[in-house]
N, C-alpha and C positions, 0 to 999 in steps of 0.2 A: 627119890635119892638119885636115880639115874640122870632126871630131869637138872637136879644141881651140879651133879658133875658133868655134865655137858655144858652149863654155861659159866665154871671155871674154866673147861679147856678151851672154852670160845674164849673168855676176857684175857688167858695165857697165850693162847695163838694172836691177838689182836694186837699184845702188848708187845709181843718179839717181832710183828711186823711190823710195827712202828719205833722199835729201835732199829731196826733192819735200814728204815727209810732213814731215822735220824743219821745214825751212822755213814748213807750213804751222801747225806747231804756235808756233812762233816767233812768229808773227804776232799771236799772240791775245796773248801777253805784252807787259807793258808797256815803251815806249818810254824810254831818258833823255830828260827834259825839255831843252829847247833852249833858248839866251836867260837873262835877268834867271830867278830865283830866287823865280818869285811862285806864289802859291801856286793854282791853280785846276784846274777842270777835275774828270770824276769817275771814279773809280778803275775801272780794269778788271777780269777776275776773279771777278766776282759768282756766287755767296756765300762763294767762300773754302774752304779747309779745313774741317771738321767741325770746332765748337766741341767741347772737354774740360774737366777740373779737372787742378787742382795736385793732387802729392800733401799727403798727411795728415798727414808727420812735421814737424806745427810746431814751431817754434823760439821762438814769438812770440805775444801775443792781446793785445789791449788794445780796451778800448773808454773813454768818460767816465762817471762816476758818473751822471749830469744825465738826464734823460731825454725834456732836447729836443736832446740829438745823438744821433741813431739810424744811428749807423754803430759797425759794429766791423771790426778789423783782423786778419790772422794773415798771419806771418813763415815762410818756409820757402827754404833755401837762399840765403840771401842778399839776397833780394827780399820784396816784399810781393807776399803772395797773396790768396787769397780775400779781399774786403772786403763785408761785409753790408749792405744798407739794404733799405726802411724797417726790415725784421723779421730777426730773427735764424735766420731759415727758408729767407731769400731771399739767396742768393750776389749779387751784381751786377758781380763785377768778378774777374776770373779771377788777372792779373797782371800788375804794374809795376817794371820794370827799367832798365837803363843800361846802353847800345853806348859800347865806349870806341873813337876808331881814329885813328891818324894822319896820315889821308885816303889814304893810296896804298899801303899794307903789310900793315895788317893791321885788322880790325874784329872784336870780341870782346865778349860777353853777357859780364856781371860773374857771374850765375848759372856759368856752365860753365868760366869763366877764372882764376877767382881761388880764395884760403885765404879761406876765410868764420868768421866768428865775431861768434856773437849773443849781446848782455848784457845782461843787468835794470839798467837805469842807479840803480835807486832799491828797495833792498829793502821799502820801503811803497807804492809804484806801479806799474804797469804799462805801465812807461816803457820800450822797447826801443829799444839801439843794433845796428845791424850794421855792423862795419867788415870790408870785402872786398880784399883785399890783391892785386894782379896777380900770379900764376905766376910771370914773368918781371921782376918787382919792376921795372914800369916804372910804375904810378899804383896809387892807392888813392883808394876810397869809404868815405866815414865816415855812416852815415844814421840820424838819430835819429828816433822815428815817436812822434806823440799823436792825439789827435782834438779837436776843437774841443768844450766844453762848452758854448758858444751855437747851436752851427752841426752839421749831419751834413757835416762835411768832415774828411778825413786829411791832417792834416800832418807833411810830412818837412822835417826840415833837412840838406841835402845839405851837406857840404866836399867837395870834387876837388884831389886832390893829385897833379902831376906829380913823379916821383922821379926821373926822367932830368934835369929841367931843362929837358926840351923839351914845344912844347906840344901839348895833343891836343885832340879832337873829343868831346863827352861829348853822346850823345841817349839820350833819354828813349825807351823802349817799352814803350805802356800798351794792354790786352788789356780790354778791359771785355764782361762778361759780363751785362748787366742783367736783373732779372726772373728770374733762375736760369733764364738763356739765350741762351746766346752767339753766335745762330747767326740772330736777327732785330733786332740793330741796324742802328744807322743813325748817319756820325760826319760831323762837320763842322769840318774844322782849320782854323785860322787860327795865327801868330806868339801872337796875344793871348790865344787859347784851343782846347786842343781838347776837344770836346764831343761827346759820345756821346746817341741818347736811342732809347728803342721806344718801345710805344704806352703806356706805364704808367708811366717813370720816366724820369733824365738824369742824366749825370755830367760831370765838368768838370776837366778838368785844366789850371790857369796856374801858372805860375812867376815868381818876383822875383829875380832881373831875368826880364823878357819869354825866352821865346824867338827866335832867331833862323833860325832854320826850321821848315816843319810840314808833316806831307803825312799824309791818311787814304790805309788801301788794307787790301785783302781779303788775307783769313791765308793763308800759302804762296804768294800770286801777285802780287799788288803790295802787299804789306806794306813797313814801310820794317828789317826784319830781311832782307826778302829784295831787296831796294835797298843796302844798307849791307857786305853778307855778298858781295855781287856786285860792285860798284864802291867800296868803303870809304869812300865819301862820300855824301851825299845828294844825289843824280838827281833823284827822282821829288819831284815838289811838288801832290798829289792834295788838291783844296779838298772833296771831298765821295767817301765811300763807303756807297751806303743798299744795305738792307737785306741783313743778311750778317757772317758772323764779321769782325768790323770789329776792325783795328789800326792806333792811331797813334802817329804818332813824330813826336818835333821833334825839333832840335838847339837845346842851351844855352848859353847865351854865357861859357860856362865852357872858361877849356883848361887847368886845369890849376895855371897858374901864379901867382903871386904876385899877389894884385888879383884873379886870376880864379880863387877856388876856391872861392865859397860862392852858395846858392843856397836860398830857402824854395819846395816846392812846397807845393800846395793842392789834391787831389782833394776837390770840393765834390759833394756830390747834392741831388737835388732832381725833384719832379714833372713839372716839365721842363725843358727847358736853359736857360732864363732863370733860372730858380731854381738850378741848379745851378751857372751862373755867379756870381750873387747870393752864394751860398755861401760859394764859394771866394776871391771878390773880399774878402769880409769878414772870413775869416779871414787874406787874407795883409793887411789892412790894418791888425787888430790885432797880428798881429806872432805868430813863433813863440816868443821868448820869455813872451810875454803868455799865451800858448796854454798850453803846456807849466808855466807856474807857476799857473794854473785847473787843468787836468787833474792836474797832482801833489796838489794841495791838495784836490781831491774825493777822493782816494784815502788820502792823509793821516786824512781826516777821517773814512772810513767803519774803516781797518785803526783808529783810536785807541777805536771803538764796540765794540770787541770787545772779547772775554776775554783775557786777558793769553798767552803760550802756556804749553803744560801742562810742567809742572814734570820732567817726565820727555824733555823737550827738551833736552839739556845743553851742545851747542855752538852756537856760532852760524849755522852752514853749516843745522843743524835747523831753527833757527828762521824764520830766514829760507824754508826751502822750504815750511816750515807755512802762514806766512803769506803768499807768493806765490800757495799750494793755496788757500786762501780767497780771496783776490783774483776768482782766475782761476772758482771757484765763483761768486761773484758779478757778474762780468762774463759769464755766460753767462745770465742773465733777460733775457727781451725787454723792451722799453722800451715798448711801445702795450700788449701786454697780461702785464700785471705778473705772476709764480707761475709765467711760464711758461719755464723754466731746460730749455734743449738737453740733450740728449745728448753732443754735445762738436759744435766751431762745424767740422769738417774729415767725411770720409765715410772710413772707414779702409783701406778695401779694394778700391771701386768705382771712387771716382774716377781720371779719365783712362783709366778700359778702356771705356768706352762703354758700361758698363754701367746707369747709370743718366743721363739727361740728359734734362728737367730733375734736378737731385740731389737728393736726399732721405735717407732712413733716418737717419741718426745726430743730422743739426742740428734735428732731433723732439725735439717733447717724449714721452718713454717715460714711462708711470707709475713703474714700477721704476726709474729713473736719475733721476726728479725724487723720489721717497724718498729716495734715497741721498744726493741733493745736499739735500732739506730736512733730515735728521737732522745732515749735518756743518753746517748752520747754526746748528743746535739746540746744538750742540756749543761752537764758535767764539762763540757769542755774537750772532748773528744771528737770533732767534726771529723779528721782522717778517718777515723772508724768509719762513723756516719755514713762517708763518702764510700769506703771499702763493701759496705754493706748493701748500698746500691748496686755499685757497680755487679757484685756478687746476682745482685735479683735482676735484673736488666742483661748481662751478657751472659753468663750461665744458667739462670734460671729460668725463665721465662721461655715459654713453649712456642714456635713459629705463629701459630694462631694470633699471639700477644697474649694470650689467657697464664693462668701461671698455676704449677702440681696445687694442689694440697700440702704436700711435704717433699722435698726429694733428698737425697744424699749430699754430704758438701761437696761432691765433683758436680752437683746440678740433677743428677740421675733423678727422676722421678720416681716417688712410692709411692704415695697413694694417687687414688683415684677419680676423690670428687674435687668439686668447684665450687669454689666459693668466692662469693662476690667481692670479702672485705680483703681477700689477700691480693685478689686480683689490683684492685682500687688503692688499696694502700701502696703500690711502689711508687702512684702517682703521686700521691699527698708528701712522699720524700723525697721526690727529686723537685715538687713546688717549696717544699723546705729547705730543702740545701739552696736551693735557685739555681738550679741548672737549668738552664735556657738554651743550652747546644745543639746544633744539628743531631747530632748521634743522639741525644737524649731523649729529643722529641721524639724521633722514628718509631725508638721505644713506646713510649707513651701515646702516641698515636694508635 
């Protein structure tokens, strides 16, 4: 008997130490906000989750012909993933989505909830819609995406459609990764804006109409996916989250219904958060249709500079993928230093395993992958490129040796390390293509 009540008051003493721990663990977590719905105060948590990437299997790219909007986009799963600034080298924004929830039932990412399906709204542009449909066919997202040809800002134009007839709760959750690194911002939300910056750049996400709530907070622990996913509504109203895998979220004065289902966002950037507000401010002033018929019409006007497609194309579904293929070739040059065309704007393998971060290897310029992409310009009709593309591996790239990186950054900066023979040999077989025969070119090639 003694023997059993001693290993009662062990399993009783065990049990109150481990509420003791849970309890104290609780504590560090953050509280619901009390009172009025203002937005202040700074996030608890600090730094958050280990920042990562999307994966690689895009759906989506676009960026504007201009090349004073230095932003590009890519679509995967529903949402908008990786987005580029200044350089096509430099991730700055991991990923931006939509909580749908009916405040007390249920809260659901449109990523993991819905029938997804993404479409080239313009077989001459690189105009992507996703329209995301609810599992349970109770709403749908309709999201058309361009970029601003004045401005480095991504414009969406949202619809929200309730299919029940009843209304819901639609917020926005934006993951900004800056600097190709997600793991030393710093955000500041208000209704008016939320705004991200580190020591090097800023981003800005406003919506028309305003939001109507906003709270920063660190990934995994006061985010407002982990507020939302918890309470189905928004608790937490965090006016500042610095330094740290930072995520914001608003809520949009969207539910749904009739009057309330449409909405222009405006992820702006800029060297820092005035600028990136300035950004966004201007592109939703000009309007997304205004947007959207600039950005068709650069694209318009570069696919009509080209070769007609080749005669052995004989349906249209052909055609059409041919010249999508070029588009998407040509949306892959950096905009500050010209010739220099990625690898492809995603990391196909690494990303999200922790493998590499900051990320690298594929959104490189490779000698060999900028051959490949200068001869099918050569092809299509685009010799300036061609030429751009040269010059890029010949005056910046190319190492005093005459030997050329593995990979380098598009300012020329080398990354990797080894040598390989075909990237080396291939700049020669493009300047015998092009037929440059000039003093200055031979140097090179000698």
């Amino acid at each position: 008997m003694r023997r059993v009540m001693l290993m009662i008051v062990t399993v009783l003493v065990a049990i109150s130490l481990e509420g003791e721990a849970v309890g104290a663990s609780r504590s560090h977590l953050p509280r619901p906000a009390t009172g009025p719905a203002a937005t202040s105060g700074v996030a608890p948590g600090a730094p958050g989750a280990k920042a990562d990437w999307a994966p690689a299997d895009k759906h989506g790219f676009g960026t504007s012909r201009t090349t004073a909007s230095k932003v590009w986009f890519t679509l995967e799963s529903g949402e908008l993933t990786e987005t580029y600034y200044p350089r096509l080298d430099t991730p700055s924004y991991r990923d931006l989505q939509f909580v749908v929830t009916d405040a007390h039932s249920f809260a659901e990412r449109e990523q993991d909830s819905t029938v997804q399906r993404t479409t080239l709204l313009d077989p001459r542009s690189l105009t992507y819609r996703q329209v995301n449909t609810d599992k349970q066919h109770r709403w749908r997202l309709t999201k058309t995406y361009v970029t601003d040809a004045h401005r480095s800002t991504v414009a969406i134009d949202v619809r929200f459609q309730s299919l029940t007839g009843r209304p819901y709760q639609l917020y926005v959750l934006a993951d900004p990764s800056l600097s190709n690194n997600g793991d030393d911002d710093s955000g500041n939300c208000s209704k008016s804006a939320l705004v991200a910056n580190d020591a090097q750049s800023a981003a800005a996400l406003i919506t028309r109409p305003a939001l109507v709530q906003a709270s920063c907070g660190f990934k995994g622990v006061s985010d407002g996916w982990s507020d939302l996913s918890a309470h189905k509504r928004m608790l937490w109203h965090y006016a500042s989250a610095p330094n740290g895998n930072v995520v914001e979220t608003g809520r949009t004065a969207l539910t749904g219904k009739r009057g309330h289902q449409r909405l222009t966002l405006a992820l702006g950037f800029g060297s820092t958060g005035s600028g990136a507000v300035s950004a966004a401010r201007g592109s939703l002033s000009d309007g997304f249709r205004a947007l959207a018929s600039r950005y068709a019409r650069g694209w318009h006007d570069y696919v009509s500079s080209l070769r007609a497609t080749p005669r052995s194309l004989t349906t249209g579904a052909q055609r059409r993928e041919y010249t999508v293929s070029a588009m998407v070739l040509a949306a892959s040059e950096d905009k500050t230093y010209r010739g220099a065309f990625v690898a492809s704007p995603t990391m196909p393998w690494a990303w999200g395993t922790g493998l590499e971060n900051p990320s690298g290897a594929y959104h490189l310029v490779w000698a060999r992958d900028l051959y490949e992409i200068a001869t099918a310009l050569i092809a299509d009709g685009d010799v300036a490129g061609a030429q751009r593309a040269l010059h890029f591996l010949l005056y910046r790239q190319q190492k005093p040796d005459g030997s050329f990186p593995q990979n380098s950054r598009v300012d020329g900066t080398p990354d990797g390390t080894n040598l390989q023979l075909d990237e080396v040999a291939d700049p020669i077989i493009l300047a015998h293509q092009l037929g440059d025969r000039d003093a200055a070119t031979w140097s090179h090639v000698k």
